[in-house]
C-alpha positions in Angstrom: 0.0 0.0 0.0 2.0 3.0 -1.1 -1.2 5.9 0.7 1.1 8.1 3.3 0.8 7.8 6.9 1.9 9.5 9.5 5.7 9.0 10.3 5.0 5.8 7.8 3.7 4.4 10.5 1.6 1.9 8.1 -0.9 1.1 11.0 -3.1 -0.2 8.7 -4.2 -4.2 8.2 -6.5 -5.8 5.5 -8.4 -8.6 5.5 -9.9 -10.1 2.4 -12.9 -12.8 2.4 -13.0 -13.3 -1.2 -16.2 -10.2 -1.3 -15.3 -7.7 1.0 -11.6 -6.1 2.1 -11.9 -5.0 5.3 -9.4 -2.2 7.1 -8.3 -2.5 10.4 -6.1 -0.2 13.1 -3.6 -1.1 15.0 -3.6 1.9 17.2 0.2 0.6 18.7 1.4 1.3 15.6 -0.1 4.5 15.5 0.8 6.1 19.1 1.5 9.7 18.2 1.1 12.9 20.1 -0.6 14.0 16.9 -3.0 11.2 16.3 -4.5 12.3 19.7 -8.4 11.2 18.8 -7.0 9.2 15.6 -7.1 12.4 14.2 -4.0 11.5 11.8 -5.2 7.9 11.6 -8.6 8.8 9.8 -6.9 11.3 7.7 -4.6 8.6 6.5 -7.3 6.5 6.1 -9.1 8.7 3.7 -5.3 8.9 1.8 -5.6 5.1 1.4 -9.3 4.8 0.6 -8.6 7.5 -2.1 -5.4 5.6 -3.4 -7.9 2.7 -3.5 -10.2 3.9 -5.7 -7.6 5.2 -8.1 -6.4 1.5 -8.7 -10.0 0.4 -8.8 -10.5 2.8 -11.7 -8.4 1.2 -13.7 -10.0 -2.0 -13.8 -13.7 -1.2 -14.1 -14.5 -1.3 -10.9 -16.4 1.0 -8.0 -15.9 0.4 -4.6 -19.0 0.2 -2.0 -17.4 1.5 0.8 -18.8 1.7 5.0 -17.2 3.8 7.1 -17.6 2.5 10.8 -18.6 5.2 13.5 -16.8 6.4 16.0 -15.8 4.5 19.1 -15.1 1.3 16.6 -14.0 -1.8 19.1 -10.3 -2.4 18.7 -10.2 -5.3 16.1 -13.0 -4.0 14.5 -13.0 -3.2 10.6 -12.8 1.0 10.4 -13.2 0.8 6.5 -14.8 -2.0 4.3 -14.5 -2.1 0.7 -16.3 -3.8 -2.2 -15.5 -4.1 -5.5 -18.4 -4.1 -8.2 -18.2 -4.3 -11.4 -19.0 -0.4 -13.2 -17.5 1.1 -16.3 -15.2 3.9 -15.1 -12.2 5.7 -17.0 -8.6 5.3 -15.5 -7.8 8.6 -13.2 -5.4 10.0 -14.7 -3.8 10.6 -10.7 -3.4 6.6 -10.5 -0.3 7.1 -12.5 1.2 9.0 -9.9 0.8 6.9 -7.5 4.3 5.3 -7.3 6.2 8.3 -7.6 4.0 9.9 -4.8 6.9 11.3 -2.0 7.6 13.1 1.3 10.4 15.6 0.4 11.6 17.5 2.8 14.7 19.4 0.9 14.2 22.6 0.8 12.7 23.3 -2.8 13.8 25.3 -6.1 11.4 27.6 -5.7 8.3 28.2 -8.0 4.9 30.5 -8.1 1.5 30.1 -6.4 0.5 30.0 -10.0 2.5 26.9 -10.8 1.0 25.6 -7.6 -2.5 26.2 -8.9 -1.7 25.1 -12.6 -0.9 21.7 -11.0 -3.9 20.7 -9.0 -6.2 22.5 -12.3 -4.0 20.0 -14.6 -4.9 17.4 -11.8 -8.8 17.8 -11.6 -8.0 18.8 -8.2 -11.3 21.4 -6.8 -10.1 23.6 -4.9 -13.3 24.9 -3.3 -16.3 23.0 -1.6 -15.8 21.1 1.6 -13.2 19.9 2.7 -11.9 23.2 1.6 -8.2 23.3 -0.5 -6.7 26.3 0.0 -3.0 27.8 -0.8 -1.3 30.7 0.2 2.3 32.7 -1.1 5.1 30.6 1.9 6.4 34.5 2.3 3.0 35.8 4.1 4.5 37.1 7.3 1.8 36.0 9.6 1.9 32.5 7.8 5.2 31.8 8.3 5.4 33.1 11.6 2.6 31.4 12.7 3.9 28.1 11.3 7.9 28.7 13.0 6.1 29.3 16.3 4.6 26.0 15.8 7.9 23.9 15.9 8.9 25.1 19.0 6.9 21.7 20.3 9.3 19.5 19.0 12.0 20.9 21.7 9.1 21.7 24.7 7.2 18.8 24.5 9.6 15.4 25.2 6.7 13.3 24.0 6.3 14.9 20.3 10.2 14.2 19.8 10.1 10.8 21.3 7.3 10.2 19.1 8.3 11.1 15.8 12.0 9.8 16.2 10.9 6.1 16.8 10.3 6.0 13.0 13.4 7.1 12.1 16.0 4.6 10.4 19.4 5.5 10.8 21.1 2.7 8.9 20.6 0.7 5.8 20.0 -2.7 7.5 17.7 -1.0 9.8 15.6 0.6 6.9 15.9 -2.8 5.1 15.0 -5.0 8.4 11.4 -2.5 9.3 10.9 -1.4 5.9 8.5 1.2 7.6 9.3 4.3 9.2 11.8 7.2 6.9 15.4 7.2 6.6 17.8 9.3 8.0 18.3 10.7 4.5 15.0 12.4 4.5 14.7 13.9 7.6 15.9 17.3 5.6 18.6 17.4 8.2 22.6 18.3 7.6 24.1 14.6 8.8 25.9 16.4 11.1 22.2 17.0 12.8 20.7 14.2 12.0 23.7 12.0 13.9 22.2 14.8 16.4 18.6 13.1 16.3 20.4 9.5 17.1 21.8 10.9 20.0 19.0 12.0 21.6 16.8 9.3 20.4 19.3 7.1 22.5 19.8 9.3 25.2 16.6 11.3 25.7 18.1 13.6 28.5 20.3 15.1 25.6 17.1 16.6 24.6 17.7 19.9 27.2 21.4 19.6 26.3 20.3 20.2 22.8 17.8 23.3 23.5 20.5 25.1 25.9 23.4 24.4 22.7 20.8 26.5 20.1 19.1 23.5 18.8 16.1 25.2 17.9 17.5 28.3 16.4 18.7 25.3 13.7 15.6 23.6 13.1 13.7 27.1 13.3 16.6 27.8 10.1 16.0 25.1 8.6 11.7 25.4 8.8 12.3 29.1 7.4 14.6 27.4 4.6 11.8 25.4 3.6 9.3 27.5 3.6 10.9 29.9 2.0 11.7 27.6 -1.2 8.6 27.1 -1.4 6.3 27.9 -4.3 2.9 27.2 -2.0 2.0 26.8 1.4 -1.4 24.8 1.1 -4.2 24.0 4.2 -7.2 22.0 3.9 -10.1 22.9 6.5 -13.7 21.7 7.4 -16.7 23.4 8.6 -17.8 20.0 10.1 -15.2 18.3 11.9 -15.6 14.7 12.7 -14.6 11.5 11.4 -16.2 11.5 8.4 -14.9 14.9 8.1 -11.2 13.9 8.7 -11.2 11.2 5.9 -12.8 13.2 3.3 -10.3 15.6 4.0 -7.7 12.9 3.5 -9.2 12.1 0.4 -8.6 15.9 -0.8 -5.2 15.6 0.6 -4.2 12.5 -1.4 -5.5 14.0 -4.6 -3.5 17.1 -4.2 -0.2 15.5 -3.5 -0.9 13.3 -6.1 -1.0 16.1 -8.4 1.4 18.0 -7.6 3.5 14.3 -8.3 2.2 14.3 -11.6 3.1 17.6 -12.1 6.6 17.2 -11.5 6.5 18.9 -8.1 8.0 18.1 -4.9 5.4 17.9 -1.8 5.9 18.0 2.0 3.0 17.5 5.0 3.6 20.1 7.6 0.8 18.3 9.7 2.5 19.5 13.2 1.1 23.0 12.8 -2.3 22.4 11.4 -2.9 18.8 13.3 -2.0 21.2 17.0 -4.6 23.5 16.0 -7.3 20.9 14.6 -6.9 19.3 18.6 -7.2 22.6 20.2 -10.6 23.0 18.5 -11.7 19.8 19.3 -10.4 19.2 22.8 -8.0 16.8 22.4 -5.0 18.8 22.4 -2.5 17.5 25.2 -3.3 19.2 28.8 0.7 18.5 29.4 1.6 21.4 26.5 3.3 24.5 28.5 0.4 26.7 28.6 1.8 29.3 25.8 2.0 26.4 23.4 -1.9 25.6 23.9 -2.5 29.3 23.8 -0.8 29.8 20.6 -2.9 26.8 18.8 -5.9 28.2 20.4 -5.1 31.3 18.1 -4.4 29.3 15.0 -8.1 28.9 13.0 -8.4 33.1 13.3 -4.7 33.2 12.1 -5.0 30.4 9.6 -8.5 31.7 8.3 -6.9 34.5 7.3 -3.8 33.5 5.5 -6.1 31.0 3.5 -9.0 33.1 2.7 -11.1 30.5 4.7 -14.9 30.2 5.7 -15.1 32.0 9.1 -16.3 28.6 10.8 -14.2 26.5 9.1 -11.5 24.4 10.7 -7.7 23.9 9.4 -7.4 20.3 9.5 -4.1 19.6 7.5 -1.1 21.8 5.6 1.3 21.5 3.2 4.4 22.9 0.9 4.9 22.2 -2.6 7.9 23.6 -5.4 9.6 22.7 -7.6 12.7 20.5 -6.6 15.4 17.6 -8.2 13.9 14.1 -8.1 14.8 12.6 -4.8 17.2 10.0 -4.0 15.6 6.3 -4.3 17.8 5.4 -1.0 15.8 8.6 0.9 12.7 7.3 -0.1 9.8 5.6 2.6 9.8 1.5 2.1 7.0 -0.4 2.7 6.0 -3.5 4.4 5.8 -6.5 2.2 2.4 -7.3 1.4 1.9 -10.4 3.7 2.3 -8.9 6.8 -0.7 -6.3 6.0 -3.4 -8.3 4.1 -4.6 -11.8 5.2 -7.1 -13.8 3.4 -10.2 -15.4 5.0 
């Protein structure tokens, strides 16, 4: 299953009776600050029910799906999926599904028109819920807003923790788990990413590294990126919710997709938008340092107004996309081999 989830986690597990394919979560797998109310979860979902359908488009087929309801017993299916028979035309996005990435170079640059050229080239709609919106990376509130955001990663010892148990720092580590990202993608110097091995060993190195200017560098960096950027993009609802969070998924799969197709590089910035999506729902960590809640609590007024959004409508999940070099096959996610996801019945 080549859909994106968060940190590659692939928490995801089919199960196939010969009618139906059934989608399970493993929420061990899953365990993220983030995916607080499997929030991230059900937007990858939606990433992988979209990537579904693509393939089923290509061989004549719809898919009758049922989405479970919240509180689903652990076990339980989330997702089930039928094929039936139905004369469709290949979407043209299903070609881009293996070339789909996470880049997190800083880009070549590029204008919020090329941006816009790519998800029109894509079919992508831009308006209509869940709501696509993009915005110029040099908007001064944006960025701000955004840079203010990553201070989490060095006050909150969980978010770290967290996101550096999927990193793979050697080849026979990425080969043995074939989940989780290389080193080689973090967007790191290797100087800092041997940095990120350190503290992922020894935790306590964490204050060491805030005290030696650690995130004055990853603030750099974050600016960088942004910067290179040719669009910041954020996708919102005016009815959050599950169903909510996987259509938005959906969206979000489509436009990455397109940008792929387009030749353009794509990176999830899902810290900043995911914060403020928990803040409005109430799921937001009570253990943040109270400026950090604060500053989330802000981020639907501030983020409604960078992206020209409905006044009630929610920023779920943001993005970059540019222009960029193709990247390295040995930086690239791996996933796991087909029998350890799907089982037959």
């Amino acid at each position: 299953m080549t859909a994106p989830t968060g940190e590659n986690c692939q928490p995801f597990r089919f199960v196939w009776d010969g009618r139906v394919l059934a989608v399970t979560h493993d929420p061990a797998r899953a365990r993220h600050r983030l995916d607080a109310g499997d929030h991230a979860s059900l937007i990858a979902l939606g990433c992988m029910w979209e990537a579904m359908d693509l393939e089923a488009s290509a061989l004549d087929l719809g898919l009758i799906a049922t989405l479970a309801g919240s509180g689903v017993s652990p076990g339980k299916p989330w997702l089930t999926l039928e094929p039936t028979p139905a004369t469709r035309t290949a979407d043209p996005l299903r070609a881009a599904l293996p070339i789909r990435t996470t880049d997190r170079r800083p880009f070549q640059g590029g204008t919020l028109e090329d941006a816009r050229d790519a998800l029109s080239a894509g079919g992508v709609k831009r308006e209509g819920e869940p709501y696509l919106r993009l915005a110029e990376p040099d908007d001064p509130a944006l960025r701000a807003f955004v840079l203010a955001s990553d201070a989490v990663l060095w006050r909150d010892p969980w978010t770290i923790r967290d996101a550096l148990r999927w990193v793979r720092y050697t080849d026979a580590e990425v080969r043995r788990t074939r989940d989780g990202l290389s080193w080689r993608n973090l967007g790191y110097p290797p100087v800092a990413s041997l940095a990120t091995a350190l503290v992922r060993r020894l935790p306590p190195l964490l204050a060491l590294g805030r005290l030696a200017g650690g995130p004055l560098e990853t603030r750099r960096l974050l600016a960088r990126q942004l910067r290179s950027s040719a669009a910041i993009g954020c996708i919102a609802l005016r009815t959050p919710g599950q169903a909510g969070l996987v259509a938005a998924g959906r969206r979000a799969m489509r436009a990455w997709l397109a940008f792929a197709r387009a030749g353009m590089a794509f990176q999830p910035l899902s810290l900043p938008s995911l914060c403020v999506y928990n803040s409005v729902t109430g799921v937001l960590p009570r253990d943040l340092p109270a400026d950090l809640r604060a500053h989330f609590a802000s981020g639907p007024a501030l983020l409604g107004r960078a992206f020209d959004l409905p006044a009630d409508a929610v920023p779920v999940w943001m993005f970059r996309a540019g222009h960029n070099g193709p990247l390295p096959h040995e930086a690239r996610s791996l996933r796991l081999p087909l029998e350890d996801v799907l089982s037959a019945t």
